[in-house]
FIDRENMAR-523477 format. One record per residue (C-alpha): x, y, z; chain; residue in one letter; residue number from 1. Coordinates in Angstrom, 1 decimal, decimal comma. Example, Ala and Ser with C-alpha at 12.3 -4.5 7.8 and 13.67 -1.06 7.14 Angstrom:
<recs>
east|north|up|kette|rest|nr
12,3|-4,5|7,8|A|A|1 $
13,7|-1,1|7,1|A|S|2 $
</recs>
This chain:
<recs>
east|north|up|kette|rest|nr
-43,3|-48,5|-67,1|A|X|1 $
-41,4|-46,1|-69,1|A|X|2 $
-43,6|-45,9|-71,7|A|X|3 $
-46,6|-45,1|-69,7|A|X|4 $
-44,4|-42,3|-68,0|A|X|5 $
-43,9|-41,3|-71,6|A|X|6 $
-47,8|-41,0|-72,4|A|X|7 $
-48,8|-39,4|-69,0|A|X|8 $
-46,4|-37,0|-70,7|A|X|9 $
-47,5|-36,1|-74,0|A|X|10 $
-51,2|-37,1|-73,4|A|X|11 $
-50,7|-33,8|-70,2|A|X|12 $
-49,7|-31,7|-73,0|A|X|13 $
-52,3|-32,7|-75,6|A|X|14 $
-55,1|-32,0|-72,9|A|X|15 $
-53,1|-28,5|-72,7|A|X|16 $
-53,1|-27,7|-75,8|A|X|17 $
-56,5|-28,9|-76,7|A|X|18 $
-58,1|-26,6|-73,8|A|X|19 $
-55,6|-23,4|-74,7|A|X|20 $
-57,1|-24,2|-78,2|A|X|21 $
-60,6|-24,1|-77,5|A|X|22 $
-60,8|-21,2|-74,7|A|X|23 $
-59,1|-19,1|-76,9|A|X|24 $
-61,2|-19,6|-79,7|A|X|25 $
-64,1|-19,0|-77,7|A|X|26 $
-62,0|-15,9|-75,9|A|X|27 $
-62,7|-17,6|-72,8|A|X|28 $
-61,2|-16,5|-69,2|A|X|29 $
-59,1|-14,1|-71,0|A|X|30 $
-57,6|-16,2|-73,5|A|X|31 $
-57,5|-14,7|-77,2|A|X|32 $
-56,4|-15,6|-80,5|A|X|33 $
-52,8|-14,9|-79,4|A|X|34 $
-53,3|-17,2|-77,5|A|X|35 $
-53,2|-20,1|-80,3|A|X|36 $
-49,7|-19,7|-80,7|A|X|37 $
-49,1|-21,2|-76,6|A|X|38 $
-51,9|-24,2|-78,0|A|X|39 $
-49,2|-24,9|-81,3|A|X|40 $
-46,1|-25,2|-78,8|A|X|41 $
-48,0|-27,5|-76,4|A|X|42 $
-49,0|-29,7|-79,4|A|X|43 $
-46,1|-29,9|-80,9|A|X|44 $
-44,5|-30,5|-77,4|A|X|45 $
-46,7|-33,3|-76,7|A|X|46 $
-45,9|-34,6|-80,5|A|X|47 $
-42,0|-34,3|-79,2|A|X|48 $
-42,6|-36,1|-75,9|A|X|49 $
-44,5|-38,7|-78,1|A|X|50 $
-41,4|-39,0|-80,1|A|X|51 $
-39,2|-39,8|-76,4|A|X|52 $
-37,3|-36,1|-77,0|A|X|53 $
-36,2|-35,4|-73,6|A|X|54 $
-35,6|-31,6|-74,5|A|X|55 $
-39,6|-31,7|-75,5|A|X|56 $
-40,1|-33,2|-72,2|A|X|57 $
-38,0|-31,0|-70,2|A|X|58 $
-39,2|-27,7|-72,1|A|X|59 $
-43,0|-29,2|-71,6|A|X|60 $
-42,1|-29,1|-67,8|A|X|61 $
-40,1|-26,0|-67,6|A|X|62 $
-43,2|-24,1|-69,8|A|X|63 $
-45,9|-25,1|-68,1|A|X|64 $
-43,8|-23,8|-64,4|A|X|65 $
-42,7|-20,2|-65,9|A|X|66 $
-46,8|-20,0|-67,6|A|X|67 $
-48,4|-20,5|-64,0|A|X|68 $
-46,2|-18,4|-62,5|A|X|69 $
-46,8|-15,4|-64,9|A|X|70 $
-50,6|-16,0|-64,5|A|X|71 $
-50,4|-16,5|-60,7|A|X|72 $
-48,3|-13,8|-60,3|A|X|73 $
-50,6|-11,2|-58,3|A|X|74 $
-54,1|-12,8|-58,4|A|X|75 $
-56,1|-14,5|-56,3|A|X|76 $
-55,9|-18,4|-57,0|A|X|77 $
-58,4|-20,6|-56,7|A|X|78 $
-58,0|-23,6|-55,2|A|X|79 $
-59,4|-25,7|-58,2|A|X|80 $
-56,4|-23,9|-60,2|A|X|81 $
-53,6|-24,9|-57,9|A|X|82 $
-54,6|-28,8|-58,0|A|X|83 $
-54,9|-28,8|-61,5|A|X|84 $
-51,3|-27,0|-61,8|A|X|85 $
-49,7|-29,4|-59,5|A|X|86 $
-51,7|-32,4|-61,4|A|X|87 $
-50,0|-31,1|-64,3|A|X|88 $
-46,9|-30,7|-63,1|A|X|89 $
-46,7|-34,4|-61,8|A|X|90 $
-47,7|-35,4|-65,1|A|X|91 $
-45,1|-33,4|-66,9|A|X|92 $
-42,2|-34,9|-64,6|A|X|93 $
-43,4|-38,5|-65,3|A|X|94 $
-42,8|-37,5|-69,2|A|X|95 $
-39,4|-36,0|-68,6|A|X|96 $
-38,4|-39,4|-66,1|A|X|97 $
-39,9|-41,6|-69,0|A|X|98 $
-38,3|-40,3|-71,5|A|X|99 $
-34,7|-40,6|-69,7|A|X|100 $
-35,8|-43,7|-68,6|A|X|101 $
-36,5|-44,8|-72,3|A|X|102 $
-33,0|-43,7|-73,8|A|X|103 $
-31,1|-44,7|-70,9|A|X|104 $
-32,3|-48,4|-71,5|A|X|105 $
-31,7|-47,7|-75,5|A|X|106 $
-28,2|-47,3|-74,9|A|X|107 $
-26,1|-50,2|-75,7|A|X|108 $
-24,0|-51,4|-72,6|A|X|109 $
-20,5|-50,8|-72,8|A|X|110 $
-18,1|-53,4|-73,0|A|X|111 $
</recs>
């Protein structure tokens, strides 16, 4: 089960980045070429989170909160926008609990 937590994870953040990839090279909905350096992190987050890093997982999380708060901040939301943050968000936490759940089973029991 921790696994798939794990993938929901970095397969969130692949989707991420892939989609901040390709609307910035398009300069879609804002997004410019800037805008390639927020698709590297998110791949190489997701690579992380493939790898079980909890820090990946927990910066992953923590990322994605402080981003839709910047862009929230002030506009009008759609609805569409607030699912997909909070479907996002759900996926991120299964990451970081699958990849504590991984390394807590790793860990050798003490005597």
């Amino acid at each position: 089960m921790a696994e798939r937590m794990v993938a929901c994870g970095w397969i969130a953040a692949a989707i991420a980045g892939l989609a901040t990839l390709t609307l910035s090279l398009t300069s879609s909905f804002g997004l410019t070429h800037y805008n390639l350096v927020d698709a590297a992190l998110l791949f190489g987050l997701a690579y992380g989170i493939y790898r079980r890093s909890r820090i990946c997982a927990v910066l992953a999380l923590a990322y994605h909160i402080l981003n839709r708060l910047m862009i929230f901040y002030g506009h009008d939301v759609p609805p569409i926008a607030i699912v997909l943050t909070l479907m996002f968000a759900a996926l991120y936490v299964l990451g970081v609990i699958g990849t504590f759940v991984h390394h807590a089973r790793r860990r050798p029991a003490a005597a």
